[in-house]
N, C-alpha and C positions, 0 to 999 in steps of 0.2 A: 504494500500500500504506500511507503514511503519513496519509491521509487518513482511510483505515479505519479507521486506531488511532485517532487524533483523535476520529473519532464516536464509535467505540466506550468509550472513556474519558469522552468528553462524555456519553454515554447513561448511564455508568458516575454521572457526576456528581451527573446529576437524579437518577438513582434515590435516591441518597446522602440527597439533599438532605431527597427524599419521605420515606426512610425517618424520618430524624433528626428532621422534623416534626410524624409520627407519634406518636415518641416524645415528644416536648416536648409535646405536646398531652395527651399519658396521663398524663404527670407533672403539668400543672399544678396539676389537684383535691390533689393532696399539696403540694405547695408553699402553695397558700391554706391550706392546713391547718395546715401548718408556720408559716407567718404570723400566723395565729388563737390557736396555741397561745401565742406569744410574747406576744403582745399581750394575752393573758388574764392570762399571769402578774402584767404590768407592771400590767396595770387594777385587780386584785385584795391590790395591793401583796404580793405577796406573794414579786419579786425587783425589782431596779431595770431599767431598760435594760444598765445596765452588767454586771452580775449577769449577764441571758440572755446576752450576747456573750460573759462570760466562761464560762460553762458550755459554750453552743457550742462556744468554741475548746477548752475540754479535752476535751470530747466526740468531736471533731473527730485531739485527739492521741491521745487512749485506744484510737483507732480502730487507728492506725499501729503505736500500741505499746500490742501486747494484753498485754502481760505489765505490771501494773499498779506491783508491784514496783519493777521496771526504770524505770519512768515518773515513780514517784516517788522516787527518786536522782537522776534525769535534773534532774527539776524542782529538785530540794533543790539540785544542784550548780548550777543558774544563778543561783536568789534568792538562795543565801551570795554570787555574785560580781557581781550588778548590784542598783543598785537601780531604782525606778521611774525613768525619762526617762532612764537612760542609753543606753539602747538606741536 
């Protein structure tokens, strides 16, 4: 009976695998595209490298905290208490 499980879970596995491959394969044309955008910006001077990462990251937190509000007291109370390279 433990055998059963075993394959059955292992069968379980590859499907897993196939499916997530699938997926990763659908996403990639977005991802190149995601990469093109940035590197347009940079080419165009129009942010620096530094600039897209940091907009990412807020992008990134604005996600988590939709209340934008919220996001910026969040933010205000860290930069009154660190400064850059403290962290």
């Amino acid at each position: 009976m433990s055998t059963d499980n075993n394959l059955k879970k292992n069968q379980y596995i590859v499907e897993f695998i196939k499916s997530f491959k699938a997926v990763e394969d659908e996403m990639e044309p977005f991802k190149e595209y995601r990469r093109d955008l940035k590197k347009s910006f940079v080419e165009n001077n129009w942010l620096s490298r530094d600039e897209v990462r940091m907009a990412v990251k807020a992008y990134r937190m604005l996600k988590i905290y939709d209340d934008f509000d919220k996001f910026t007291e969040i933010y205000e109370k860290i930069s009154n208490s660190y400064r850059k390279g403290d962290l």
